[in-house]
C-alpha positions in Angstrom: -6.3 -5.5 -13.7 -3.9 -5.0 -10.6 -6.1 -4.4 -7.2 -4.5 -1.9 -5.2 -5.6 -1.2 -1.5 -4.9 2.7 0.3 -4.8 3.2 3.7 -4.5 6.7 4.6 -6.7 8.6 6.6 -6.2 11.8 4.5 -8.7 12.1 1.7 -6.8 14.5 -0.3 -3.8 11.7 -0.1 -6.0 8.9 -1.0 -7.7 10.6 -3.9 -4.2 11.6 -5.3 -2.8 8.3 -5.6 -5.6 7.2 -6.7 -5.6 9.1 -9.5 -2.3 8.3 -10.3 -2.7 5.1 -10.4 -5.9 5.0 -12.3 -4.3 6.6 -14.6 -1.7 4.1 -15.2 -4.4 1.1 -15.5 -4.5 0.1 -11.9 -7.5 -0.5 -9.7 -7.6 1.6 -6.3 -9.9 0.5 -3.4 -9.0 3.8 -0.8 -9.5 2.9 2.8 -9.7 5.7 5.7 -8.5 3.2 7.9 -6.7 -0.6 8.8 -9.9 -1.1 10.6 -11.9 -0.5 7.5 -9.4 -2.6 5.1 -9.6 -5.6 7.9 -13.3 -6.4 7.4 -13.0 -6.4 3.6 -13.7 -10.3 2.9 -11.7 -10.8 -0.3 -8.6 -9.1 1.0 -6.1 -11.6 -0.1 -7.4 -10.4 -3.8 -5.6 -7.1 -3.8 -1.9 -7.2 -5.2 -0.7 -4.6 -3.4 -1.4 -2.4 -0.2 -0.3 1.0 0.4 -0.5 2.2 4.1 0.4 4.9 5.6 2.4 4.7 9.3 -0.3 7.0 11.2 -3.7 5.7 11.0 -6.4 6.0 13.4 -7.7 2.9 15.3 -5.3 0.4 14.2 -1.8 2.2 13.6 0.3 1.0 10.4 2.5 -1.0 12.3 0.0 -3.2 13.3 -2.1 -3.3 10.1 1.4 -4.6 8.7 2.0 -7.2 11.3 -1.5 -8.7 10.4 -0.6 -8.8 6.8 2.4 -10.4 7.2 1.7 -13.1 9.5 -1.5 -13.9 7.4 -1.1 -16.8 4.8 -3.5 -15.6 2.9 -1.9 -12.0 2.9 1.7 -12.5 3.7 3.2 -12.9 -0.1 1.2 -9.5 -1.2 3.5 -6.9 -1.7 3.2 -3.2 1.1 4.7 0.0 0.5 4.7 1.9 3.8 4.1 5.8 3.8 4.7 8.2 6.0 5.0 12.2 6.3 7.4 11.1 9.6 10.4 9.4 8.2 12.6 8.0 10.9 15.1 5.8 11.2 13.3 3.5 13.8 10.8 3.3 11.2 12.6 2.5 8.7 14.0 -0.1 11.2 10.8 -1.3 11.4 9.7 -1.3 8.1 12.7 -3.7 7.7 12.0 -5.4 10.3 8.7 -6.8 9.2 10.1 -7.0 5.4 8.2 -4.0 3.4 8.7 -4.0 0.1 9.0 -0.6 -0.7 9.2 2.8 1.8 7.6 6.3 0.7 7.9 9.3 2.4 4.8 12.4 2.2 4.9 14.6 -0.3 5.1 11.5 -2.9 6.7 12.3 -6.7 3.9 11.1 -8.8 6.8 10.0 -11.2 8.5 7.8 -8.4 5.1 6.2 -6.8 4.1 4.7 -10.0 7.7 3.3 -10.8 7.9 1.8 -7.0 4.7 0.1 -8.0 5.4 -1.2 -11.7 8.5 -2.4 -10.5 6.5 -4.7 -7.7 3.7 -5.3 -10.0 5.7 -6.5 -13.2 3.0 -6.6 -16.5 1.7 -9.7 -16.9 2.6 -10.9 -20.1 -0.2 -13.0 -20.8 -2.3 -9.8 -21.0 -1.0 -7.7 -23.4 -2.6 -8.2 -26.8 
């Protein structure tokens, strides 16, 4: 099963996407915050990380920059979320090669295509 990791600091977010997700077979490990995602010792397991831009502690940005200048993290797909679109975000976003951008409220419809289409089926696992 696909590990997927939530940063958001807004339960009600977390708990939504999660639910959507579960729904459509993946696995959801929600995370208040980077901080709390960062001490998480198998980190390089998840396949892909959802974070949102406003965060406490460690801001989105940041928690980005350390997963893509990891070599054990860099490869793993991130869809960045925010309820702030901008266009020096989406600069940045860019900038530090994001895979997919989301803006608050998500379409339930249009988070889980984003994510199939960066987490293609593997088809050694279909019976």
């Amino acid at each position: 099963m696909k590990r997927i990791a939530v940063v958001d600091d807004n339960q009600t977010f977390c708990i939504f996407v999660k639910q959507i997700l579960e729904l459509n077979n993946y696995e959801v490990e929600l995370f208040a915050s980077a901080d709390e995602l960062f001490i998480v010792k198998d980190i390089q397991s998840f396949t892909l990380f959802i974070i949102d831009y406003n965060l406490p502690g460690i801001n989105g940005i940041t928690a980005l920059e350390n997963i893509k200048f990891n070599p054990n993290t860099n490869k793993i797909p991130v869809v960045f979320v925010t309820g702030e679109p901008s266009k020096e975000l989406v600069d940045i976003a860019i900038r530090y090669k994001v895979n997919d951008f989301l803006s608050k409220p998500i379409d339930p419809d249009l988070l889980v295509q984003r994510v199939n289409a960066l987490l293609p089926m593997d088809i050694n696992s279909v019976s």
